[in-house]
N, C-alpha and C positions, 0 to 999 in steps of 0.2 A: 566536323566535330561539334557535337551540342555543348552551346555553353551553360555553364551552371546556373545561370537563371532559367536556360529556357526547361532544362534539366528540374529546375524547382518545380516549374509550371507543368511539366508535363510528368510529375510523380504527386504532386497535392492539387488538392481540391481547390478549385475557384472560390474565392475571398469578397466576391462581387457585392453578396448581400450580407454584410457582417454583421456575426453576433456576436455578444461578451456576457458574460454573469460572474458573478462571485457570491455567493450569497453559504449560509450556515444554517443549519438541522440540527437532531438534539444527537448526532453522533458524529458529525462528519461537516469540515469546511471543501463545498467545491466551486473550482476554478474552471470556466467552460468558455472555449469558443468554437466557431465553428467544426473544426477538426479536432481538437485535444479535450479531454474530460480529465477533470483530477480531483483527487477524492483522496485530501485529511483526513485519519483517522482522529480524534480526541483522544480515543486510551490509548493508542499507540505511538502517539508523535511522529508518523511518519504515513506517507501517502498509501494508499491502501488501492483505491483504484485509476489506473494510467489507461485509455483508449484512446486509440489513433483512429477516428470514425469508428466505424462497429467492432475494432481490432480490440481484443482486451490483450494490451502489452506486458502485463503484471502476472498473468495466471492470480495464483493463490500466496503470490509473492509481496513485497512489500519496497515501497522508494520513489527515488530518492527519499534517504532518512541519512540522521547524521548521528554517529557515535562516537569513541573516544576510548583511547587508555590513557587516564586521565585522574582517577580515584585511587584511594590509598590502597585499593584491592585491586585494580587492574581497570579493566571496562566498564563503561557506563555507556547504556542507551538510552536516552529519556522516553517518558513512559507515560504513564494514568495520573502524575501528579501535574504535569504539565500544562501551563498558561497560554493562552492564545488571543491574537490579532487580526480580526479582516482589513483590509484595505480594499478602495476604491478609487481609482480616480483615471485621470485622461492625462497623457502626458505633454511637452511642451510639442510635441508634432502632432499634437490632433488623435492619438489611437489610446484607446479605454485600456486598461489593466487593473490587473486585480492581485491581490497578495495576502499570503499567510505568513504572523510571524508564531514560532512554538517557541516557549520559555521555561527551561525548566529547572531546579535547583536543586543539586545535591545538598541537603539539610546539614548532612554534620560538618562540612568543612566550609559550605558558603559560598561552591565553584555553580556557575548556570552557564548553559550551553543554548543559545537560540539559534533558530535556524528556520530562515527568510527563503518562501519560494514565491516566485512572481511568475505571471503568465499577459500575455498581452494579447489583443486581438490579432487577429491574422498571421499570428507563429504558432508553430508546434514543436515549442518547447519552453524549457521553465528555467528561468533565470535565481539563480543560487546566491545565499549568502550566509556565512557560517561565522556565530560569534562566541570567544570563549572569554568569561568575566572569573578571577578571583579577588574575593577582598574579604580577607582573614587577619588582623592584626596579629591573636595570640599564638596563629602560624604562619608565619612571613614568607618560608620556605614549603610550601607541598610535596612536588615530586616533580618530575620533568612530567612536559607533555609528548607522553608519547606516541598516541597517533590521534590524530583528527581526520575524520573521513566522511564525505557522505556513500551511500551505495545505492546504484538501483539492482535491487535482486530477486531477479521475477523468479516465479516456478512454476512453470510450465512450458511443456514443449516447442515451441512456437520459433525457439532460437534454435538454428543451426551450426551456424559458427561466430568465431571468435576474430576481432582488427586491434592488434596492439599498433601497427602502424599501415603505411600502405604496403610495405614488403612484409608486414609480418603479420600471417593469418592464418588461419585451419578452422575445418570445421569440427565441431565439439565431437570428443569420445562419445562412441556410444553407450547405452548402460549394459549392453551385453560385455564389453572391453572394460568400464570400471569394474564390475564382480568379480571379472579376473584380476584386478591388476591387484602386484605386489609391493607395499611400502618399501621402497628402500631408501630414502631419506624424510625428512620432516618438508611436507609437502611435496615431494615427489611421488608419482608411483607410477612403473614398469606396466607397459599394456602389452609388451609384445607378446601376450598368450594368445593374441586375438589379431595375429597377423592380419587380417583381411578388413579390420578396419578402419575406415577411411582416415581417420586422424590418424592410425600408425602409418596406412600406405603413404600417407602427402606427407606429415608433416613429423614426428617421430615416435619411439619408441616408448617413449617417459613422456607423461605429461605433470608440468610443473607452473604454476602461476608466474614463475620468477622466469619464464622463457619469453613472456610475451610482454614483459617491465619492456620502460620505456627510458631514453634519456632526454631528461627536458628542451635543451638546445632547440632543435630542428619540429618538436614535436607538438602538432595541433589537435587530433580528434584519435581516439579510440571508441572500442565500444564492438555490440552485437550487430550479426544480420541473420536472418529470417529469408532462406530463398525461395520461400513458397508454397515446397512441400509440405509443408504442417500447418499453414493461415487458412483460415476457417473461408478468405476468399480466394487462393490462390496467389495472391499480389507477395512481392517481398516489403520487407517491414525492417529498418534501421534503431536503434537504439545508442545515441552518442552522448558521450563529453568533449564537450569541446573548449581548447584551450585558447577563449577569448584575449583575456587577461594572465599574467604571471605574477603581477609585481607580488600580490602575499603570499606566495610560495617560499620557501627557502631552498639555498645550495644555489644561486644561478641557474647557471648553461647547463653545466656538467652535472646537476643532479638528477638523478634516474630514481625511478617508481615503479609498483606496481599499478597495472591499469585495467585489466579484463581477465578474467577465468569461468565466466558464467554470472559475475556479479561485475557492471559496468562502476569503477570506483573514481573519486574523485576525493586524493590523497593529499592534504592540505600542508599535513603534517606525520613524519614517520622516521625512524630509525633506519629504514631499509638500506642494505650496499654502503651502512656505516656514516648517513648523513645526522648530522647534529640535529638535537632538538632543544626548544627554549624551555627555560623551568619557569614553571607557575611559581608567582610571588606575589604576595598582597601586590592590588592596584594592579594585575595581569588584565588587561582590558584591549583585544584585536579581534578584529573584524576581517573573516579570511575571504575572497571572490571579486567581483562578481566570476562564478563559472556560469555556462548553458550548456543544460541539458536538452538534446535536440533529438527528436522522435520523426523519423519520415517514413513513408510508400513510394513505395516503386513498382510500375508493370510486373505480368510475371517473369519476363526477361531480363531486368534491370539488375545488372551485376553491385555485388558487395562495393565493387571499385567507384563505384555509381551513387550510391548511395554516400558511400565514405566522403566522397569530392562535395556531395551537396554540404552536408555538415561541415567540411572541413572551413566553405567558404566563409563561416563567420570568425574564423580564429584570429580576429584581427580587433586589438583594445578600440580604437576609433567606432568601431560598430556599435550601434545603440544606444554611443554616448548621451543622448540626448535622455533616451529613458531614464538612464543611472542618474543624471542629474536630477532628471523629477520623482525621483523615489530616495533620493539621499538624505530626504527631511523626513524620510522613515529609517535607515540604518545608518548606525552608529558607526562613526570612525571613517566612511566611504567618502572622499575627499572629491568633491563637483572638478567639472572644469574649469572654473573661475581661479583655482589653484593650481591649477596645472599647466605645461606648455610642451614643446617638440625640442628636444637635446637635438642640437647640430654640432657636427665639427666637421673638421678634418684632421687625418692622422697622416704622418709622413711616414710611411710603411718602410719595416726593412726589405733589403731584395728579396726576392723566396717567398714572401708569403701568402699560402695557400688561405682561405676561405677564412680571414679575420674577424674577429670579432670585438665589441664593444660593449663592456656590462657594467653597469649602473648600479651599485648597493652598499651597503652598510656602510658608512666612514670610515677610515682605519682600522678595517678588519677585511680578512679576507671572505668572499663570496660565498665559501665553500662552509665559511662558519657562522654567516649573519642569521644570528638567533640570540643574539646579546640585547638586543635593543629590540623593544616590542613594538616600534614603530617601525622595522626595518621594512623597506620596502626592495625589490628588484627590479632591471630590465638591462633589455638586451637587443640587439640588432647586429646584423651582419653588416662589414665594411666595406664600400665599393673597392677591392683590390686594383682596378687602376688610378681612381683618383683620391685613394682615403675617405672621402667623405660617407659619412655614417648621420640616420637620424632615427632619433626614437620619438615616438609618438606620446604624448601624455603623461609626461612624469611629473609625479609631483613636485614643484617648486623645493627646493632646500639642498645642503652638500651631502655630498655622493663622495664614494670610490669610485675613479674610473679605472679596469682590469682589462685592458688588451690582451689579445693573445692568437694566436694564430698557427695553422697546420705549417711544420718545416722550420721554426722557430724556436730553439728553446727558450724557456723564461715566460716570463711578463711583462708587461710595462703598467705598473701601478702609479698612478697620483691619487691623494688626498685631497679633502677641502674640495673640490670641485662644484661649483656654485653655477647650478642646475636655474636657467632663468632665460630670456628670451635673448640674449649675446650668445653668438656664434663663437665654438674654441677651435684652437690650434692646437696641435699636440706633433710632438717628435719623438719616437719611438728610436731609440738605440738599443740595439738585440746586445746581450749579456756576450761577453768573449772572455777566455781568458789563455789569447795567444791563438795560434793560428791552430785550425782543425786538421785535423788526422784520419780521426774515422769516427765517422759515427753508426750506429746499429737501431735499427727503427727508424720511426718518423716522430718526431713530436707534436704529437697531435691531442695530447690527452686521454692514450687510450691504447690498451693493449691489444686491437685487435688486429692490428697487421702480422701479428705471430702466429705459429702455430696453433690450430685451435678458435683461433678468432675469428674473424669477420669472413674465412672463406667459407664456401657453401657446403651442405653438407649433401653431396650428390646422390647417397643411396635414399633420397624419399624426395619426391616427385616435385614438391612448395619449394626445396632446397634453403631450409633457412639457416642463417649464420651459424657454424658451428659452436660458439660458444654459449648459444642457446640453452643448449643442450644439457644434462644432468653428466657432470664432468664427471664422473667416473667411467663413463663410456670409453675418452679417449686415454688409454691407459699408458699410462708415463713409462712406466719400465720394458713396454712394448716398442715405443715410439723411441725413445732414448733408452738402449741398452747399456752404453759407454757411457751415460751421463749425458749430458749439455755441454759440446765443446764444438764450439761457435769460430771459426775460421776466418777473419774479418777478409774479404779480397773475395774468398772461395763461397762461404756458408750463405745460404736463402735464410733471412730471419722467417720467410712462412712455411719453412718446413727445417731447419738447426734451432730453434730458438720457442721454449716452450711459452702458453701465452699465463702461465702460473709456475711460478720459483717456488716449489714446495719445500718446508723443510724434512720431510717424512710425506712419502707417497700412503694417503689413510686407506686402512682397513676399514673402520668403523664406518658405518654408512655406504660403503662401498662392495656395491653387488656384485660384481666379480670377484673380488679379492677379499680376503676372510681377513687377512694378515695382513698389518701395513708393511710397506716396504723399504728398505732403506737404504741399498747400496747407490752410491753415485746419483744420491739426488739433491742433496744441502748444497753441494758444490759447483758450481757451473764455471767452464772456463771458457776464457778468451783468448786467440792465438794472435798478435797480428806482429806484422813485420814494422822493422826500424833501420833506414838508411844515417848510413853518414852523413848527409848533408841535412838529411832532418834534426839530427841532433847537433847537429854544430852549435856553437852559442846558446843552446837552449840549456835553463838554470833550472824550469819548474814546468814539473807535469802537472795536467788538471782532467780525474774522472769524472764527468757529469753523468750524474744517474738520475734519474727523473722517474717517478715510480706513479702507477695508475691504478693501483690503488695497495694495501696490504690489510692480514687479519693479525691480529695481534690476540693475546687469552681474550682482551675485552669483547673481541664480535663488536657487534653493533650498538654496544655499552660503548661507549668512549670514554664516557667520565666518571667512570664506575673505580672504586677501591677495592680491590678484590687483594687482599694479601695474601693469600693462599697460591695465587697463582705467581709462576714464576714468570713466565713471558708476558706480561700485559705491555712492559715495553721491550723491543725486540733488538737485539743486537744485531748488524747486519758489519759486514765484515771484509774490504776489500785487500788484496797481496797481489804483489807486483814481485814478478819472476822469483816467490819463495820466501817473501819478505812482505809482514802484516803493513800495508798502510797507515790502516784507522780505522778503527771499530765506531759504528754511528748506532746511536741510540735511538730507536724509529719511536714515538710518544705515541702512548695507548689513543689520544685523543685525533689522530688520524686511524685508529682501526675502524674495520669493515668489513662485514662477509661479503666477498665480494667473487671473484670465479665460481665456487660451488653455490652459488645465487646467480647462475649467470649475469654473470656481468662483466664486461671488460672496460668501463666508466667509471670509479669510483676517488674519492679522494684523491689528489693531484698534489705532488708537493716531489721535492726531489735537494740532493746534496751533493757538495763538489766536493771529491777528494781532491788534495793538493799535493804532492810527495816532490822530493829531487829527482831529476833527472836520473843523477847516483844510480841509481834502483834501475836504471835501463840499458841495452846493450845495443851494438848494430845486429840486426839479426834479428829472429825470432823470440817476442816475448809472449809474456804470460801472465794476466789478471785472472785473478778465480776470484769468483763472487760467491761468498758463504753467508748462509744463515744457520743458526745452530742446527747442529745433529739430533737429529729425532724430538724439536720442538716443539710440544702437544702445551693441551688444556682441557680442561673441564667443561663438557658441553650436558647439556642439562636436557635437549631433545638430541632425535637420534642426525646427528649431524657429523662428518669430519671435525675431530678435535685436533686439529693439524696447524701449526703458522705457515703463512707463506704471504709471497709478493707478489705484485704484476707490473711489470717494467709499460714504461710510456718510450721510452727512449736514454739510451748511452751515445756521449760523445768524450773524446780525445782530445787534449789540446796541449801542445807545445808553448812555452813560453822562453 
């Protein structure tokens, strides 16, 4: 097996006799070493020409460039008014680089957006940095920022397919397949008029940007490949993001993005799948990256899998440290190593647990909402499952929430105050009980995909990727579930009794097969499980734990949105034990999220214990029905299901 250096060496160009330049013209900053050209435009604030040796990577396209919904009107790109920086220097290991910074100022409100690219000798690719400043006294409060991104977005042919991950790939629709295709939601469209094309035969029917979203957790590099057929030399040609660094990102683990559709993005900040976003407020002053954008060649045999692994190898924060340190006396806010150190501990794991984790962020707030604090930073590492110990590399000095959590586990183990510093911690993890288990349905994992609909393959196309990829009207509820959802604990398969969306109303709207929404036996889902006498002996108090992986409420991807018109923004959710209301829970708009019909089965994580009497149970077969209101809609404002629903993580049972 080649390993990935030798893999480097035997896809780029020898480095032997090295060149570097940076230098500016009266339209264009470029950045040039031996293999990489890069070409700032001036009026356009954003890279204009990208070649990999003779490869023009770009077509007539334009990027890495950074934009923003961000202004009082929506989007802003910086443009023709925008300030600029050359850099020059060598860094503390000896290799030349060179940098552009673009500055530029939205006038009426006082918000600037810069954005830092560097290139170094003997890489072929460009190191990222994205900064957003507000400082407006006689408006304190702006607007949330709602997305920050860079894009590379070439136009031209040169790209054949698409890598949201290593299992998840296809090669791009052809344009004879988009002319056919037909909208049938906001961002979706139907190609199957053009059965014979290769993105419908491999990979599916609908192509949707939100199939190829990624969840941060596990995830290093997306991006295009190029296998040949269309490169001016035959060679294939990579184009990556790669996820060096996480800490300024928001949402932790469990935050999922868009990543690839034809435009390779690099999503800092967003709404998507119902993740929070911070509001600009006088003094808003962050600095998002470092990311690396990584451009490679490969023979003309050299598979996507090939190229992907070269890139993937630098997704590791330790790489390059040295450079960031000697260009940090040019970006604002980027914290050297002199302030940083390696988090160790160890955890004293409960039994059971599958593939643990350890996350670093915001103080006294949960993970999933650190965007309170403009200094918030993240990380994260996997736990050695036999001996607890866990290390994370580079964190900045100061207190932390530490968030365990682990597959087979429910709960958390949350501490504050955690004082991040070169002492090793101990931690004791005691898993949540309340009394001895009975049954539980799923895995808690954080994630609805072990259900129906989720994570198994979708065997009619060739790529087989995860079914919940997919544009969810496909798998159609009143097909799959005729009787409703009536879940047999002992008997029923959660991957095929148990859908991986609690719909309150199966939608019409947006929904290509079905004109009419649907409503019988779909709000309601029941639970049948059996109760012996000795199970219930001495027991006083029963306890539902329901753990949900994610829900949409009216707000969508608003969370913190006022909307008094709508009735559902907070959602009543409703569980009864054999005929008899438990407790109606109020689900807060500020966990919603589109989240299923956005493929996703990752989003917001949070969950609630019913507690009732025993009272309520009998020896013999009982009965939980899990209700959301009957035909629970909202106002959607593109063409989308206006539908509530839920996505279960996992239910358990407890006798006490």
């Amino acid at each position: 097996m080649v390993s990935l250096k030798a893999l480097t060496y035997a896809i780029l160009p020898s480095v032997a006799a090295a060149f570097f330049s940076a230098t500016e013209t009266s339209s264009q900053y470029i950045l040039q070493n031996d293999d990489l050209y890069v070409a700032v435009g001036k009026s356009s604030a954003s890279i204009v020409q990208l070649r990999l040796g003779n490869e023009n990577l770009l077509g007539t396209g334009s990027g890495p460039y950074l934009d923003c919904s961000c202004v009082p009107s929506g989007f802003w790109a910086p443009g023709s008014t925008a300030r600029y920086q050359l850099f020059k220097g060598t860094d503390s290991t000896g290799v030349p680089y060179g940098g552009v910074v673009m500055r530029d100022t939205y006038s009426s409100t006082n918000q600037t957006l810069e954005q830092y690219w560097f290139l170094r000798e003997g890489e072929t690719g460009l190191h990222l940095f994205s900064r957003v400043t507000y400082f407006n006294q006689k408006t304190p409060f702006l607007r949330g920022l709602g997305e920050l991104r860079t894009l590379f977005r070439p136009s031209t042919s040169l790209w054949t397919h698409l890598s949201g991950s290593g299992g998840n790939w296809a090669p791009f629709p052809s344009a004879d397949a988009n002319r056919r295709g037909i909208t049938v939601q906001d961002a979706t469209t139907y190609l199957g008029n053009a059965p014979n094309d290769a993105y419908v035969k491999q990979y599916s029917d609908y192509f949707t940007k939100y199939a190829f979203a990624e969840v941060w957790r596990d995830h290093d590099v997306h991006g295009q490949y190029s296998d040949g057929s269309t490169s001016s030399d035959g060679n294939t040609y990579g184009a990556w993001l790669v996820h060096n660094t996480r800490e300024t990102y928001y949402g932790g683990p469990l935050h999922s993005d868009l990543v690839v559709d034809g435009i390779v993005y690099n999503y800092m900040v967003s709404g998507h799948h119902g993740a929070p976003v911070p509001n600009i407020t006088h003094g808003f002053d962050r600095t998002f990256g470092p990311q690396y954008y990584h451009f490679n060649k490969g023979g003309p045999d050299t598979t996507l899998a090939e190229l992907r692994a070269d890139a993937a190898q630098y997704a590791n924060p330790e790489w390059n440290s040295e450079f960031y340190d000697s260009i940090a006396q040019y970006v604002p806010n980027y914290v050297p190593s002199s302030r940083r150190t390696t988090f160790k501990a160890t955890i004293n794991l409960p039994e059971g647990a599958k593939r643990p984790i350890a996350v670093l962020a915001e103080n006294k707030q949960d993970f999933q909402l650190n965007v309170f604090n403009q200094s918030s930073l993240q990380y994260w590492a996997d736990i050695d499952p036999e001996t607890g110990a866990v290390e994370i590399p580079r964190v900045v000095i100061g207190k932390y929430r530490l968030t365990i959590y682990a597959e087979g586990v429910f709960g958390w183990f949350i501490q504050d105050d955690v004082d991040v510093s070169n002492t090793a911690k101990s931690f004791q993890w005691v898993p949540e009980s309340a009394g001895k288990e009975i049954w539980r349905i799923g895995t808690p994992d954080k994630s609805a995909g072990e259900y129906k609909h989720g994570y198994a393959p979708d065997t009619s196309k060739t790529l087989q990727p995860e079914q919940y990829r997919a544009y969810w009207a496909k798998w159609d509820f009143p097909t799959d579930f005729p009787d409703g959802v009536i879940f047999k604990v002992g008997e029923s398969n959660e991957a095929e009794d148990f859908n991986y969306i609690h719909w309150s109303v199966f939608p019409g709207p947006a929904n290509y097969y079905r004109a009419q929404p649907y409503y019988e036996k779909v709000n309601n889902w029941t639970v049948l499980f059996g109760l012996t006498a000795e199970q219930l002996a001495g027991a006083q108090t029963a306890t539902l734990t329901v753990e949900l992986a994610g829900v949409k409420t009216a707000n969508g991807n608003d969370k913190w949105a006022s909307l008094p018109k709508e009735k559902y923004t907070s959602v009543p959710y409703t569980v009864a034990a054999n005929g008899r209301d438990i407790e109606t829970w109020i689900i807060p708009s500020y966990r919603s999220g589109s989240c299923g019909v956005r493929s996703g089965v990752v989003c917001q994580n949070f969950g609630k214990k019913f507690e009732f009497s025993t009272g309520l149970l009998k020896e013999g077969e009982n009965e939980f029905v899990l209700s959301l209101p009957f035909n629970a809609t909202d106002t959607e404002t593109a063409l989308l299901p206006g539908t509530i629903y839920l996505q279960y993580d996992a239910l358990r049972f407890e006798l006490s």
